[in-house]
N, C-alpha and C positions, 0 to 999 in steps of 0.2 A: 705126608698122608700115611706112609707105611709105617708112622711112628702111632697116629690116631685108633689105624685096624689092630697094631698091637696092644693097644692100650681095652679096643674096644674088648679082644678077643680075651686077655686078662681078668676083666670084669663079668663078663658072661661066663669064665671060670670058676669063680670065684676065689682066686689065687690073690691073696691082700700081698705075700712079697714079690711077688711077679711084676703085680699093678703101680706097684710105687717105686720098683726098680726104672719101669717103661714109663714112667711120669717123670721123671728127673732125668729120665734120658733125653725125653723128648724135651723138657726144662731147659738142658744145657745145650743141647740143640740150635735154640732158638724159639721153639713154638709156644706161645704165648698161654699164661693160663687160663683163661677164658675160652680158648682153641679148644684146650686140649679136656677143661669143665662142657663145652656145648655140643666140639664136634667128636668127641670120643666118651665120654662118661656118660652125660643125657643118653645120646643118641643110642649107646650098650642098653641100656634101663627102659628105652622105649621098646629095645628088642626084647628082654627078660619081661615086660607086661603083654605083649603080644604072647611068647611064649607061653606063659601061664595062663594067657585067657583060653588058646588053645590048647590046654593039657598037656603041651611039651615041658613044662616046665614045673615044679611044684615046691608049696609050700616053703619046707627047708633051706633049698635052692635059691630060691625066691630072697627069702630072708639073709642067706649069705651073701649074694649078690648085693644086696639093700647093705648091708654091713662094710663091705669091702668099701662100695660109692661112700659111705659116711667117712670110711678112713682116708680116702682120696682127698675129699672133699679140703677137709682139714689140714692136710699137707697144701694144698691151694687156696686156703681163708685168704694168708696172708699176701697173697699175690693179687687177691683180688678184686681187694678193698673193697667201699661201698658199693662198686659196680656191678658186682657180682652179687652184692645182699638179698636180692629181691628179685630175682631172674626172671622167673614167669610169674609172680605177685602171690598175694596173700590167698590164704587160703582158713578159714574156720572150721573146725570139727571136733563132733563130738559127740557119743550113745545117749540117747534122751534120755527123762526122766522117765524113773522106775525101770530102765536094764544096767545093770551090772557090767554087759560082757562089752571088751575090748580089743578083744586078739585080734578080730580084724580089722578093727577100727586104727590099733596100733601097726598093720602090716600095710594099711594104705596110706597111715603118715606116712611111714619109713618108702612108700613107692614117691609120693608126693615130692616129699622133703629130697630124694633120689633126681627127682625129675626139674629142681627147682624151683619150687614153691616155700615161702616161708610158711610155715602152721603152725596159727596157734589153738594147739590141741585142749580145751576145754576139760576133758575128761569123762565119765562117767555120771548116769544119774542127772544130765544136764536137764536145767528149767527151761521152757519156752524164752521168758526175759533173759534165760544167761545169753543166748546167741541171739538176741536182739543188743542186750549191751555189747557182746562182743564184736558182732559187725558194727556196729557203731566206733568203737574205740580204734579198730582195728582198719577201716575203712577198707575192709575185705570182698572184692568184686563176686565173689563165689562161697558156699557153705556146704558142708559136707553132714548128713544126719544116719547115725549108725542106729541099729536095732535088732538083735536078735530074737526077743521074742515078740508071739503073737499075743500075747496079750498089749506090749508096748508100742505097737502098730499106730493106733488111735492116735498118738502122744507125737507121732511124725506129723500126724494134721494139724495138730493142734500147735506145732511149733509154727509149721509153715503160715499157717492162721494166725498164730502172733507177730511173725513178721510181715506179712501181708498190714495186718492192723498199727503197726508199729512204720507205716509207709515208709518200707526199706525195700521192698517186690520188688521194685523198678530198677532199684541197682544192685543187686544181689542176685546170683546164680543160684541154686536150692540139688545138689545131687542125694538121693537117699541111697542106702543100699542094708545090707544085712541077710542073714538067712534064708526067712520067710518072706522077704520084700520081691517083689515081680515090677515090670515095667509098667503094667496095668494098673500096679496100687499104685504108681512112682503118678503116673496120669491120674489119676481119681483123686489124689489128695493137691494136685496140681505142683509139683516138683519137676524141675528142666529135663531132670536126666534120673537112671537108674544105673549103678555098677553093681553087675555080677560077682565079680570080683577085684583086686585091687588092681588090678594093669587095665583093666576094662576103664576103672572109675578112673582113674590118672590121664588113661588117654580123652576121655569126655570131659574133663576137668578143663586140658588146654586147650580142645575146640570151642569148648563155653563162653572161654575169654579171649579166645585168641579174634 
């Protein structure tokens, strides 16, 4: 366990030689990688999106932390085989049609993908039908819809309305977030959840499906 807190306390650092020194410690140890991916790495990552939802933490920080977990990560692929592929399940996302921006869109992958979630990130500019094919293909329990502006507001109903019509509602989670987005539009356009920002949306992500 005092191999887990140190592992935990390295990643809240953001210290990537620290974290991979106390991963291979804890490696040769004995503790299992799966242990040391759930009950030390996750568990860090669930504390850096609390952090940041309350102002303790930011941005920057945020993103090194997300960096160090991807470097981790990677030193434990191989340990962890298909077991570990798909940890807390798929996840869809992507800035609708007619916005551009991704910076946050790309900091809630990087929380997601942190937390254990496979994403596949869509990208930019997305159509109503791309994330109706993509939950489709992808048989993704949950969708993520990014938007910075208010003009591309509309185009959040309009997705959800196409999957709605595209009879995927039922098994599919809908989280929006963005800028301009509020919980009130998240209800009006009929969306499960809204994230404030990205450790908010990570955390509503795995009560969604859990």
């Amino acid at each position: 366990m005092a191999d887990l807190e140190a592992i935990k306390d390295a990643l809240l650092a953001g210290d990537q030689v620290q974290l991979l020194e106390r991963i291979q410690t804890s490696l040769d140890s004995g503790t299992g990688a799966e242990e040391i991916l759930n009950d030390g790495l996750i568990k860090a990552m669930d504390i850096v999106g609390e952090r940041m939802k309350n102002s303790q933490m930011f941005i920057p920080e945020v993103l090194r932390c997300a960096k160090v977990m991807n470097a981790a990560v990677e030193v434990l692929k191989p340990l962890l085989g298909e077991k570990g592929a798909a940890r807390a399940g798929k996840f869809v996302i992507g800035t609708v049609k007619g916005d551009l921006h991704d910076i946050g869109k790309n900091l809630f992958k990087m929380m997601l993908e942190s937390s254990g979630f496979e994403v596949a990130d869509l990208g930019v500019d997305v159509a109503p039908d791309a994330f109706v094919t993509a939950i489709r293909e992808s048989g993704a329990p949950i969708v993520g819809l990014s938007a910075l502006l208010t003009t591309t507001m509309p185009m959040m109903k309009e997705t959800v309305d196409t999957i709605t019509g595209a009879g995927l509602r039922d098994q599919v989670k809908i989280i929006v977030g963005g800028a301009p987005i509020t919980q009130k539009f998240a209800d009006e356009i009929g969306a499960d959840g809204y994230g404030p920002d990205a450790g908010s949306g990570t955390k509503l992500a795995k009560q969604l499906i859990s």
